[in-house]
C-alpha positions in Angstrom: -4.3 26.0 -12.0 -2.3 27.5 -9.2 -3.9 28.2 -6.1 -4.0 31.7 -5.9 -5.5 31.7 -8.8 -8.8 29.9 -8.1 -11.9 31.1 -6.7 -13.2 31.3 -3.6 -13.0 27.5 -1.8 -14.4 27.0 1.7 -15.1 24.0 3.9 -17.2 23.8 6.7 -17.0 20.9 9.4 -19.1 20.5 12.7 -17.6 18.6 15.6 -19.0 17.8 19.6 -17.0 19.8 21.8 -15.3 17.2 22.5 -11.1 16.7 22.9 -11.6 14.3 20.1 -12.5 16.6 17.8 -9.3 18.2 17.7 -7.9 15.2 16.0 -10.7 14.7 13.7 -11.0 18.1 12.7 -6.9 18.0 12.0 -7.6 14.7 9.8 -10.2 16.6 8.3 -7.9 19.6 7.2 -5.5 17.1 6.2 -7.7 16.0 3.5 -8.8 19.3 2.3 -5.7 20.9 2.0 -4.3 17.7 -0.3 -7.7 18.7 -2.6 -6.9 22.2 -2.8 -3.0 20.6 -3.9 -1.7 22.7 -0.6 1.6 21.0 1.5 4.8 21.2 2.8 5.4 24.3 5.4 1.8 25.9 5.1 0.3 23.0 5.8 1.7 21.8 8.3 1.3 25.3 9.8 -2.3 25.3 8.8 -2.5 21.9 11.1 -1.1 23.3 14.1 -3.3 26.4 13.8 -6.2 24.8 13.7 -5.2 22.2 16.4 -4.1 25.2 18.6 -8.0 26.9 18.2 -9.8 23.7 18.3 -8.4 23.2 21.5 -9.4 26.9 22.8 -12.8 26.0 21.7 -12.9 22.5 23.3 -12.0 24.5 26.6 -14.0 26.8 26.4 -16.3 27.3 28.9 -19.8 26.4 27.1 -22.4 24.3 28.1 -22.1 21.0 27.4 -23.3 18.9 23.9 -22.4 22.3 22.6 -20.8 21.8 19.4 -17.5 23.8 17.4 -17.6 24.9 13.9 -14.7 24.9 12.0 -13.9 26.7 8.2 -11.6 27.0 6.1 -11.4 29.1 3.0 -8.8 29.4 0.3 -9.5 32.8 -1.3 -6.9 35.2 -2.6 -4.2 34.0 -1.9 -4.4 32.8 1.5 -5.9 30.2 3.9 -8.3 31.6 6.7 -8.9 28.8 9.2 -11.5 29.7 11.9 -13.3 28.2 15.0 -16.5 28.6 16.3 -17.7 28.1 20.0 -20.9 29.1 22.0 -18.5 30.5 24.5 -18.7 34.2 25.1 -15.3 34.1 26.9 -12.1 35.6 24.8 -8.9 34.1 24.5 -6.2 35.9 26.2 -2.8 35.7 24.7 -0.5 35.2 27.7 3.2 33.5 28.1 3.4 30.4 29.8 6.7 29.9 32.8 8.6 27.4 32.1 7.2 24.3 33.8 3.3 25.4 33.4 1.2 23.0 30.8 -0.6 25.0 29.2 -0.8 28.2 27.6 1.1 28.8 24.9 -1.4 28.2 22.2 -2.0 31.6 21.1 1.5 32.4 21.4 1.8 30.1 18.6 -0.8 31.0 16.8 0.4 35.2 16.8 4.1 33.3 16.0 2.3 31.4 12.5 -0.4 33.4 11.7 -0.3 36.8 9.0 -2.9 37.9 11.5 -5.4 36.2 14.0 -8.6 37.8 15.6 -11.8 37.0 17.6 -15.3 38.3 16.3 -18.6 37.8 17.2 -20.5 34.2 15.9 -24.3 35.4 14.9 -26.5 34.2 17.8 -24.0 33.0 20.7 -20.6 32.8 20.7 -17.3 34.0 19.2 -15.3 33.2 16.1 -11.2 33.1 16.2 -9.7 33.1 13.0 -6.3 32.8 11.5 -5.0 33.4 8.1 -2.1 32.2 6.5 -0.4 33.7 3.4 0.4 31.1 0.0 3.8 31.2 -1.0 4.2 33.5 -3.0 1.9 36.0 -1.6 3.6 38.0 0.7 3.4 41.7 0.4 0.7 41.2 -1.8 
């Protein structure tokens, strides 16, 4: 059954906010997306995605032992990937100079995504969310 074909698909995955996580929750993705039979360009832009808010989320400035939430759902003909911190503080979208080290993940995230947002996370927090289009799906 092709993928945009199936139901509604979602996986959920809690992780220490902790710079380790990034990889885990990467590993993680990588796994999921070779159950839902999803590879080549999307995933691989599905994996930086998610590395690129992991890493906000990590950053963000929360109290500590707080933990990230990560989902992903394969619905309708895309893959929404979205991050959950008990920060309060938005992510800005700015351009990194040349020789600065960080910065750039939104940019690359606005570059891959269909469309990205923040929302509000029930209880504390914020949401950031990114949703890629399956091939085959554009204009759709």
């Amino acid at each position: 059954m092709p993928a945009n074909a199936m139901s509604t698909r979602t996986a959920t995955h809690q992780y220490p906010g902790h710079r380790r996580s990034v990889a885990r929750a990467r590993d993680d993705l990588r796994r999921q997306l070779v159950q839902w039979r999803i590879g080549g360009e999307l995933a691989y832009d599905a994996e930086v995605l998610l590395s690129e808010l992991a890493t906000n989320a990590v950053n963000a400035r929360t109290l500590p032992g707080r933990e990230i939430l990560v989902e992903v759902t394969l619905a309708e003909g895309e893959l929404r990937i979205e991050v959950a911190d008990a920060s309060d503080e938005q992510p800005v979208l700015r351009h990194a100079g040349e020789w600065d080290e960080g910065g750039r993940g939104l940019v690359l995230v606005e570059a891959l995504a269909e469309e990205w947002g923040v929302g509000s996370r029930e209880g504390v927090g914020k949401v950031v969310w990114a949703v890629l289009k399956l091939p085959g799906q554009e204009g759709s």
